[in-house]
C-alpha positions in Angstrom: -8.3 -35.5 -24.8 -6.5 -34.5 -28.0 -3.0 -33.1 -28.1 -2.2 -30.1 -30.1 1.5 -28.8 -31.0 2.2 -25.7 -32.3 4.8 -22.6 -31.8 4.2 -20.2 -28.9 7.1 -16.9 -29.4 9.5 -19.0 -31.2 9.3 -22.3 -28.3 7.3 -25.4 -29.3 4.7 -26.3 -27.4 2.5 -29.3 -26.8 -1.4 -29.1 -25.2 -3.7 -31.5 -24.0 -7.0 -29.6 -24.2 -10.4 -30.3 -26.0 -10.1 -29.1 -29.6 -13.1 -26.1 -28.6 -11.3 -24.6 -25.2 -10.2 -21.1 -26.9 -6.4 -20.3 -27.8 -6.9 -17.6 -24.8 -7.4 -20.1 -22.3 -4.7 -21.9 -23.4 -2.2 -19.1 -23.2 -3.8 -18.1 -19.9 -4.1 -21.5 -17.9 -2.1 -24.1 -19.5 0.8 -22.6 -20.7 1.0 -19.3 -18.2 1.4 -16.7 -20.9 -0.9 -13.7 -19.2 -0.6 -10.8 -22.2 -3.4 -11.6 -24.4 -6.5 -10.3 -21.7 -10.0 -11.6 -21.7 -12.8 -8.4 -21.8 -15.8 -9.9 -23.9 -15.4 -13.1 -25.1 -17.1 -12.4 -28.1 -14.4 -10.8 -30.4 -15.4 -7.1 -29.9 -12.9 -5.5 -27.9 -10.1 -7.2 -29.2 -7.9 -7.1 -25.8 -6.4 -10.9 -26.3 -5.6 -10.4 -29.5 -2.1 -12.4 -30.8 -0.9 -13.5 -34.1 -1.1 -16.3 -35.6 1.0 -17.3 -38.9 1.8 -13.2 -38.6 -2.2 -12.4 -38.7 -4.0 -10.9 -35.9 -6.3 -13.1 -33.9 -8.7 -12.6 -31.1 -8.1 -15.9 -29.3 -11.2 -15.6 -27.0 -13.1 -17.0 -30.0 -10.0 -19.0 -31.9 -10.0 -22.7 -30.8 -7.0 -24.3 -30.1 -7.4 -26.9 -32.4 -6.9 -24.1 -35.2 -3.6 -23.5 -34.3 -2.5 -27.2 -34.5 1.0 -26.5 -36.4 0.8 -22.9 -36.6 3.1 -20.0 -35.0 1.5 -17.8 -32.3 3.1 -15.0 -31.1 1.8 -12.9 -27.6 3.0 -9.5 -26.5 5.3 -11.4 -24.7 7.1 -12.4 -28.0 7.8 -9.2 -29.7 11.0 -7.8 -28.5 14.2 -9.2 -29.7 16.3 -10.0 -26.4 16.2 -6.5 -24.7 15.4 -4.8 -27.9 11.8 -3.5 -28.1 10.1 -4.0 -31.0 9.5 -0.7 -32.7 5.4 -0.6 -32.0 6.5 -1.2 -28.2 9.2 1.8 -28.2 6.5 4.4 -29.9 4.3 2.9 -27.1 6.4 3.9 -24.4 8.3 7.0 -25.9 4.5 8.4 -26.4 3.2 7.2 -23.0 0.5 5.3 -24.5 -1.2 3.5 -22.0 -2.9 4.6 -19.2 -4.4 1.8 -17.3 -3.1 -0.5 -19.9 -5.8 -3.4 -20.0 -5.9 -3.3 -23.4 -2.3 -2.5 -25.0 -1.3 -5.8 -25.9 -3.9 -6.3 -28.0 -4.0 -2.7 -29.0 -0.1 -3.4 -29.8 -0.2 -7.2 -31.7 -3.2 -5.2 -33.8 -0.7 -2.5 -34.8 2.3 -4.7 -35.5 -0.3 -6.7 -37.7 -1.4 -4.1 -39.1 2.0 -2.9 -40.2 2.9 -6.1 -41.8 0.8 -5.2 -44.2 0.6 -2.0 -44.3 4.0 0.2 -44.3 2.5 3.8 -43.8 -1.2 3.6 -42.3 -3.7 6.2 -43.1 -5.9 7.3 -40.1 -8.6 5.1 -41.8 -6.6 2.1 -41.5 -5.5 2.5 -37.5 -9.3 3.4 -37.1 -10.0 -0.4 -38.4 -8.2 -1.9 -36.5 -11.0 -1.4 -33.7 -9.7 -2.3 -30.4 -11.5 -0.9 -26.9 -9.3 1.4 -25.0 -11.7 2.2 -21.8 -9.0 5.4 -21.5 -9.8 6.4 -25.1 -5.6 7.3 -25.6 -7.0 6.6 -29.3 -4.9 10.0 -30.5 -1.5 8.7 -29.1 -2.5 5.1 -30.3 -2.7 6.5 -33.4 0.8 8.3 -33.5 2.5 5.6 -31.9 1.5 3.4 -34.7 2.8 6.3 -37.5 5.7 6.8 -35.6 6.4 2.7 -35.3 6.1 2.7 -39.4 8.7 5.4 -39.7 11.0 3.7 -37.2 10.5 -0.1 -38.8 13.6 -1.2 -41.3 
């Protein structure tokens, strides 16, 4: 079985695992990292969502051997220490979730999305087109805005 090395939140990690078995399994089983959540499989509801090299990724479709060398960061990853990344504060200072199946990859979407994007239009958190079961799609959306106004 091949090994593949890459960067998981900043560590280095090494994983034997057949270069097809998806990123999300790899999180999941092998290396124990339970954020990114599997709902389709198919890259529709975009609920294990991570970056990769600072893009967003559904890893329930990305194979591991894509990753080879690359730097993947989960939900887990965001905050600095006991600092919450600013996408994780709006989260919780506008009560976001409700069941919360889907917020980290609602969240690693956003913070993607504001990588590249410094003050979102409602068009542009619309694309981003994760599920949210709970439909909190209005306070997604102001979370996100109020995330871009809070980022340095």
């Amino acid at each position: 079985m091949p090994t593949y090395n890459f960067q998981v939140n900043g560590e280095p990690v090494s994983v034997d695992a057949p270069a097809d078995l998806a990123l999300l399994w790899v999180l999941r089983d092998k290396l124990g990292i339970t954020g990114p959540k599997y709902g389709c499989g198919v890259n529709v509801c975009k609920a294990c969502t991570c970056l990769v090299n600072n893009k967003a990724v559904q890893t329930c479709v990305t194979p591991v051997s894509s990753v080879a060398g690359k730097r993947v960061v989960t939900i887990e990853g965001l905050a600095d220490g006991d600092t919450l990344h600013p996408v994780q504060q709006a989260w919780l200072d506008l009560d976001v979730p409700q069941c919360g199946f889907c917020q980290p990859g609602q969240i690693m979407n956003a913070v993607a999305l504001l990588k590249t994007k410094r003050n979102p239009s409602d068009a542009d958190i619309d694309a981003i087109e994760n599920i949210c079961r709970c439909a909190t799609y209005g306070r997604i959306r102001q979370a996100i805005k109020n995330a871009a106004a809070a980022m340095p």
